[in-house]
C-alpha positions in Angstrom: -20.2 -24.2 10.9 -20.7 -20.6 9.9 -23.5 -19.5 8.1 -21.6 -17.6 5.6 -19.2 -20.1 5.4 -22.4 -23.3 4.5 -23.9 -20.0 2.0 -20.5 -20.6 0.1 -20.6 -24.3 -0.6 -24.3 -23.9 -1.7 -23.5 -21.3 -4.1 -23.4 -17.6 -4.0 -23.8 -15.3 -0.7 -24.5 -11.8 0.0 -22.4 -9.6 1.7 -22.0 -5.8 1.8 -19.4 -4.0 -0.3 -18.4 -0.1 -1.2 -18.6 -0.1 -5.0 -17.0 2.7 -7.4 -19.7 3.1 -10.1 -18.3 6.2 -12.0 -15.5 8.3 -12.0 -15.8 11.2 -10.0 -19.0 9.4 -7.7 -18.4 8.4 -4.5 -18.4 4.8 -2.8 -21.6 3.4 -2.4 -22.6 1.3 -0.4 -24.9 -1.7 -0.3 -25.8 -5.7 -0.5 -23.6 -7.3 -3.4 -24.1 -10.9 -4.3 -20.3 -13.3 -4.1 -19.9 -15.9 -5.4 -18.2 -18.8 -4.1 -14.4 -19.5 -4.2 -12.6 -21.0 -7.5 -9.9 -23.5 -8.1 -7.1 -22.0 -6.3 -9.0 -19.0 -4.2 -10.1 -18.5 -0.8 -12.5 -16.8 0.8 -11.8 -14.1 3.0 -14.1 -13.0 6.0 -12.0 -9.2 6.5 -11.4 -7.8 10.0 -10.2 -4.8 8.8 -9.2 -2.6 5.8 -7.0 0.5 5.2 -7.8 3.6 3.4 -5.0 4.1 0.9 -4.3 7.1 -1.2 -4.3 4.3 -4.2 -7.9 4.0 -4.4 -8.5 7.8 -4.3 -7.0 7.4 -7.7 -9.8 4.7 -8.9 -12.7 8.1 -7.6 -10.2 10.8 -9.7 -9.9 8.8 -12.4 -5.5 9.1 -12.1 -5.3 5.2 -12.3 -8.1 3.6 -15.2 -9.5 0.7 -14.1 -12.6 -1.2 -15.0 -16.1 -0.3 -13.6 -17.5 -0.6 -11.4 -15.3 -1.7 -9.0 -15.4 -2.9 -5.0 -12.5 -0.9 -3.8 -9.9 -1.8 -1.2 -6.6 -3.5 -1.3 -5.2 -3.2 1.9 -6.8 -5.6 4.4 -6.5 -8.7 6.7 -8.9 -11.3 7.9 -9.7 -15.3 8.5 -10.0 -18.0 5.6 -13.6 -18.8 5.1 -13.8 -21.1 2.7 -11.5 -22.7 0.2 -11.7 -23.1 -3.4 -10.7 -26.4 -5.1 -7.1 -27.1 -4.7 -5.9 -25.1 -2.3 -3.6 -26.7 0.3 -1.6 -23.8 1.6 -4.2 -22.5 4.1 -7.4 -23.8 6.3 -10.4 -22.7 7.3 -9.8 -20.2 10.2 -6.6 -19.2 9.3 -5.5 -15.5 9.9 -3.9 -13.9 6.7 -3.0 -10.6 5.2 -4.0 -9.5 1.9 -1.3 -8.6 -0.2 -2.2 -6.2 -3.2 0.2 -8.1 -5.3 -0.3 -11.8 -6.0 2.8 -13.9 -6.0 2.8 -17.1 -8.1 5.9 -18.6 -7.6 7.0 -19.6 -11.1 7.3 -16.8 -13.1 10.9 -15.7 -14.0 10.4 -12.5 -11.5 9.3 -14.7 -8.9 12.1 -17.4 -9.0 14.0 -14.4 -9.2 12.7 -13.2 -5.6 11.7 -10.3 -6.9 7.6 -11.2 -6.4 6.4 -7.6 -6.1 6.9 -7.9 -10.3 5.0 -11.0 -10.6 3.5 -11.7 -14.1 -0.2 -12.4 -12.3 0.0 -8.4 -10.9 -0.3 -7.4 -14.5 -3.7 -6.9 -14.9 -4.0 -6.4 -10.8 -6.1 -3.2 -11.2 -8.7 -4.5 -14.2 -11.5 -5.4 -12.0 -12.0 -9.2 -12.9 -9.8 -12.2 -11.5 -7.1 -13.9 -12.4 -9.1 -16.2 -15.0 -10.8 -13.4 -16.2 -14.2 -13.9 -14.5 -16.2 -11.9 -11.8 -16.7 -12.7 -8.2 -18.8 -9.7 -7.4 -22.6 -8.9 -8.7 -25.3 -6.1 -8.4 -27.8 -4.5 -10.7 -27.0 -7.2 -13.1 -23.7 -6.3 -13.6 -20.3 -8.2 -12.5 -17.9 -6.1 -10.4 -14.5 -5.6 -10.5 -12.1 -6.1 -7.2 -9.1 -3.2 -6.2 -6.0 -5.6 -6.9 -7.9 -9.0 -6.9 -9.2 -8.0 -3.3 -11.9 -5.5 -2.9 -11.4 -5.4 0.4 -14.4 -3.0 1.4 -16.2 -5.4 1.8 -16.9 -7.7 4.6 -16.3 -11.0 2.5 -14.2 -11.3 -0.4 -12.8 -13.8 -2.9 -9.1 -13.5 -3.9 -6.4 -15.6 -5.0 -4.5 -17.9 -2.6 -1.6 -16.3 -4.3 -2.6 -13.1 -2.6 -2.6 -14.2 0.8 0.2 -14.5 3.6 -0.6 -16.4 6.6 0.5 -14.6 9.9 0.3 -15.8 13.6 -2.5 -16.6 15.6 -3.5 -13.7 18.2 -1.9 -10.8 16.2 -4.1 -8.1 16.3 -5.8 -8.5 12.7 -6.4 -4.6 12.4 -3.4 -4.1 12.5 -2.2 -6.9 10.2 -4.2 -5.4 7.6 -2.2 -2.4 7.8 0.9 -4.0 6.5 -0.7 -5.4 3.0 -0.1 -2.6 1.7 1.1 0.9 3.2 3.5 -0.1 5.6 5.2 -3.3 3.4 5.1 0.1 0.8 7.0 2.6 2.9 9.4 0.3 5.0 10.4 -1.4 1.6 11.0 1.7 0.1 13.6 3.1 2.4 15.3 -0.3 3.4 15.0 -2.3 -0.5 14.8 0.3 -3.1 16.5 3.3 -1.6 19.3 0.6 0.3 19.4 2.9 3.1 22.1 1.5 5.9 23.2 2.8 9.0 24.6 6.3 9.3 23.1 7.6 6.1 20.6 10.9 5.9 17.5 9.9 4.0 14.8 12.8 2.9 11.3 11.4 2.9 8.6 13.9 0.6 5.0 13.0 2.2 4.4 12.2 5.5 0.6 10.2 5.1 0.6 6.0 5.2 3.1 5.4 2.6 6.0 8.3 4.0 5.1 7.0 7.5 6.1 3.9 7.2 9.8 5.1 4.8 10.2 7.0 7.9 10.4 4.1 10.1 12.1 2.2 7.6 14.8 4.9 7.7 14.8 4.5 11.2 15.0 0.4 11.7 17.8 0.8 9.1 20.0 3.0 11.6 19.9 6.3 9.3 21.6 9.4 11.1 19.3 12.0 9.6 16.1 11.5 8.3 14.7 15.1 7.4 10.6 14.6 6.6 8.5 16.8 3.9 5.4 17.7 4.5 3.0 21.1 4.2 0.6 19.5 6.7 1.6 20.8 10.0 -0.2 17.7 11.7 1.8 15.5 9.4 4.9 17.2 10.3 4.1 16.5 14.2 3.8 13.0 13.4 6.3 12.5 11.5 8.3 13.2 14.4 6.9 10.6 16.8 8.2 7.9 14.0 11.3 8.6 13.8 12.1 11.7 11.6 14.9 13.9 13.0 14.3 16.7 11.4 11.3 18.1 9.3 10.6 20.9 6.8 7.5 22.2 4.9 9.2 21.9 1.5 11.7 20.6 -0.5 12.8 24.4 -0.5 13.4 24.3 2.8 14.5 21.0 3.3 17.6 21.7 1.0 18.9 24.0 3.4 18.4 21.6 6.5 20.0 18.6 4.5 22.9 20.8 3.4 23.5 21.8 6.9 23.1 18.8 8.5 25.4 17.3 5.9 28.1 19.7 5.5 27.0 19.8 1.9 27.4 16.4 1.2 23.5 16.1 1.0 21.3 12.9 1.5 21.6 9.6 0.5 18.0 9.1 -0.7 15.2 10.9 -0.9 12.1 9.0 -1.3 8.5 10.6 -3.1 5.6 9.6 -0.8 3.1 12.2 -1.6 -0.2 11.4 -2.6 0.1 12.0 -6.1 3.5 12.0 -7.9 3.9 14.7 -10.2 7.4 15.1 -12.9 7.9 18.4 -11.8 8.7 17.3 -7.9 12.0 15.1 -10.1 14.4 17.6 -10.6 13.5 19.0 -6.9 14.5 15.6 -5.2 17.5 15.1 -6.8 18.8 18.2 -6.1 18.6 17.0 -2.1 20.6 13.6 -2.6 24.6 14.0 -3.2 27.2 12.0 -5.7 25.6 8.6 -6.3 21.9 9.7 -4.2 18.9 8.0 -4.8 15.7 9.4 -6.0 12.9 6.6 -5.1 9.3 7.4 -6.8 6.8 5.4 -4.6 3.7 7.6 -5.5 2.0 7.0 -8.3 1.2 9.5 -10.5 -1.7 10.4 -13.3 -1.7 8.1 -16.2 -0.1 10.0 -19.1 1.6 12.3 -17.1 5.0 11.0 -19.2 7.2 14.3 -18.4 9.9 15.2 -16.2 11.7 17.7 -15.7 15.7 16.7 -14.3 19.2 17.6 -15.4 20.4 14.8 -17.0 24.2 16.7 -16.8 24.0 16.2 -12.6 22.7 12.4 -13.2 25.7 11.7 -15.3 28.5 13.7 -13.5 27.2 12.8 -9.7 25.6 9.5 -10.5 22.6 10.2 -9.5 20.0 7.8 -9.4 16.0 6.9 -9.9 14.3 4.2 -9.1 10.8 2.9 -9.1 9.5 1.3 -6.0 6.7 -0.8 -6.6 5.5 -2.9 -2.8 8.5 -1.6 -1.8 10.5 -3.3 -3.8 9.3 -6.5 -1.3 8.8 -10.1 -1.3 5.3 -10.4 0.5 5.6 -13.7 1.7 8.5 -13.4 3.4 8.3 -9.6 4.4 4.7 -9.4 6.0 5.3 -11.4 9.0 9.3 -10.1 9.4 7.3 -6.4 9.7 5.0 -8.4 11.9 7.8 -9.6 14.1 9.1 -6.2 14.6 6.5 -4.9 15.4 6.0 -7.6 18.0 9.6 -6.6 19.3 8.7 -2.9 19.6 11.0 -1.7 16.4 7.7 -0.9 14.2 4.9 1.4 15.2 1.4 0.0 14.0 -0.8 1.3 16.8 -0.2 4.9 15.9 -0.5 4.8 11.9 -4.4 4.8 12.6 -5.8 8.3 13.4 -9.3 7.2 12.9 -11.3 4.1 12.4 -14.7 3.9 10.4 -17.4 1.8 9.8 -17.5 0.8 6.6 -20.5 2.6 5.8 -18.7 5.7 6.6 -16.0 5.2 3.7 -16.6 8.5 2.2 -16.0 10.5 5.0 -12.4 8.6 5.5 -11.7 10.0 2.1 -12.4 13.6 3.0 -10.6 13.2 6.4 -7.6 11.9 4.4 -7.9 14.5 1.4 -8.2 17.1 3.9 -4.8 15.9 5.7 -6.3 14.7 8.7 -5.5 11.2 8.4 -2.4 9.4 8.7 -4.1 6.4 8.0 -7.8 5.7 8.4 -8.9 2.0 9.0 -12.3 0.4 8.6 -13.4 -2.1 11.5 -16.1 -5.1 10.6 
C-alpha cells in the first residue's frame, strides 16, 4: 500500500500545495498539512491540473473568495483513499475533477440540469461542503478553488465532484476537460444550441473560446468566425476549427455580414478572459433575428451594467444567455468529450502550449496573461 495512502488512515498527511494568501500576491508554494477524507469524500492523488483564466480572478481580486486559498479547479488524477460511505469509486480509480459538484437530489439536479446544483453554491468559499477545512499551514485552515484545490499534488473533494473515466486515458489530458473544454464545447453545442449549417462568432480564443470553437465545429456549423487581438491566438484558432478570424468585433461585423449575406450569425459566444457589459451591445449586433448572445466569461463582481438596445432585443428577438459549465451535465458529458476525443472529433493534445511544474505556477500565469498560452498545464 502507498505511503500516502496508510498517512491518510492514520490521520493527516503532508503534501505540497500553491496557496493564495492575499489579493494581489502571488501563489506560493510550500508543504501544507491534509487531512484525511470525510463521510462522503475521496482523496485525490492529481496527475495533472490546468491553468484557467478563473483563478486569475481569485490573484485580482474580480471573483471574492475566502483566504487563503489552494487554487485549482481543473484537474484529474487516481482515488487514494475513501472517506466513510463512499461506494461509487475504489481505490485506484482514474477520475476527473469537475468544478461543480453534482448531488443528485436537488430539484436542478433531477432536473438534469447539474451544472446549477444547490451544493455549487458556496463552490468558491474556501471550506467544504460541511463547512470544515481540509487544508492547514501557519495555523490557519485553507480554503480549496471549487471544493478541489487542485494545485496541489493530493487533495480532498467531494465524491460528488468526481467522474470516473476509462482506464489508460491519458490523465493529463483528462484533466483538461473538468473544466475548460466541458466550458467551451457546452457553450456552443448546450447554451448557444448551435446545429449544423449555422455561423457562430466566438469572442476569445484562450481555453474556454478554444474549446466553443470545436464545439461549433463537432456541431456541423458553416461559419465559425473567431475574435481575438492575439495574433498567436488567431493562428490557433484556425487549426480548431475556425473558418474565418478577425481581430475585433469591428472587424468581425463585416466578415459575418459578408459571409452571411446580411443575415448575420446565429450565436456569438463571449470567451474572453474577463467579461466586461460594454462588449453586450457589440455581440449582439453580430447575431441576426432570434441570435444568441452566450456570456461564458465571468466578469468583476459588481460590474452590474450593460450597455444593449433593448429596441433590437424585442423587435429581432435577440437573445442572452448565461452559460455556467457549459450549460453541462458533468457526469454524463466528461467521458462523451472523452470518447470523442478518442474518435479523433476533439483536439486535447493541442490545447496545451506549455506544461509546468507546479512550482513554476506563477510563471504559467504571466505566459497566459501575456497571451502566450492557450492553455498551460501542470504535470506531478
Amino acid at each position: 500500500m502507498r505511503a500516502d495512502v496508510i498517512a491518510v488512515m492514520l490521520g493527516a498527511m503532508r503534501t505540497t500545495a500553491a496557496v493564495l494568501w492575499e489579493v494581489g500576491g502571488k501563489w506560493e508554494v510550500g508543504e501544507v498539512d491534509l487531512d484525511p477524507p470525510g463521510p462522503g469524500e475521496v482523496l485525490v492523488e492529481l496527475a495533472a491540473s490546468g491553468l484557467c483564466h478563473s483563478d486569475e480572478h481569485l490573484v485580482t481580486g474580480q471573483l471574492p473568495v475566502g483566504l487563503p486559498i489552494v487554487g485549482g479547479h481543473e484537474g484529474a488524477g487516481r482515488i487514494a483513499a475513501l472517506g466513510e460511505g463512499v461506494t461509487e469509486v475504489a481505490v485506484g480509480d482514474p477520475v476527473v475533477l469537475a468544478f461543480l459538484p453534482s448531488c443528485g437530489r436537488c430539484t436542478w439536479c433531477v432536473r438534469g440540469i447539474t451544472n446549477l446544483c444547490d451544493d455549487g453554491a458556496g463552490a468558491t468559499l474556501g471550506p467544504q461542503l460541511d463547512g470544515t477545512y481540509r487544508f492547514h499551514a501557519g495555523g490557519e485552515d485553507i480554503g480549496q478553488m471549487c471544493l478541489l484545490g487542485t494545485f496541489a499534488k493530493h487533495t480532498v473533494v467531494p465524491v460528488k465532484s468526481v467522474v470516473p473515466v476509462d482506464e489508460g486515458f491519458p490523465l493529463h489530458l483528462a484533466a483538461l476537460v473538468g473544466c475548460g473544454v466541458t466550458t467551451g464545447y457546452g457553450s456552443a453545442t448546450k447554451t448557444a444550441d448551435l446545429r449544423a449549417g449555422d455561423t457562430a462568432v466566438v469572442i476569445g480564443c484562450g481555453g474556454v473560446g478554444a474549446n466553443a470553437i470545436q464545439g461549433a465545429r463537432i456541431a456541423g456549423c458553416r461559419y465559425i468566425v473567431a475574435v481575438d487581438p492575439v495574433e498567436f491566438k488567431r493562428d490557433k484558432a484556425i487549426e480548431f476549427g475556425a473558418t474565418h478570424v478577425a481581430e475585433s468585433m469591428d472587424a468581425a461585423w463585416n466578415v459575418v455580414s459578408e459571409l452571411t449575406r446580411g443575415r448575420l450569425a446565429d450565436a456569438a459566444i463571449l470567451t474572453v478572459g474577463v467579461a466586461l457589459g460594454e462588449m453586450i451591445q457589440p455581440a449582439l449586433e453580430l447575431v441576426g433575428k432570434r441570435g444568441r448572445v452566450v456570456v461564458t466569461a465571468l466578469a468583476p463582481r459588481g460590474d452590474e451594467t450593460a450597455a444593449l438596445s433593448l429596441l433590437d432585443v424585442t423587435v429581432y428577438e435577440k437573445q442572452i444567455r448565461g452559460a455556467m459549465f457549459g450549460s453541462a451535465n458533468s457526469q454524463h458529458d466528461i467521458p462523451r468529450l472523452l470518447e470523442l476525443h478518442n474518435t479523433g472529433q476533439l483536439k486535447l493534445d493541442e490545447l496545451i502550449t506549455q506544461e509546468y511544474a507546479l512550482e513554476d505556477v506563477n510563471r504559467g500565469y504571466e505566459d497566459m496573461r501575456a497571451g502566450r498560452n492557450i492553455r498551460g498545464l501542470i504535470r506531478y
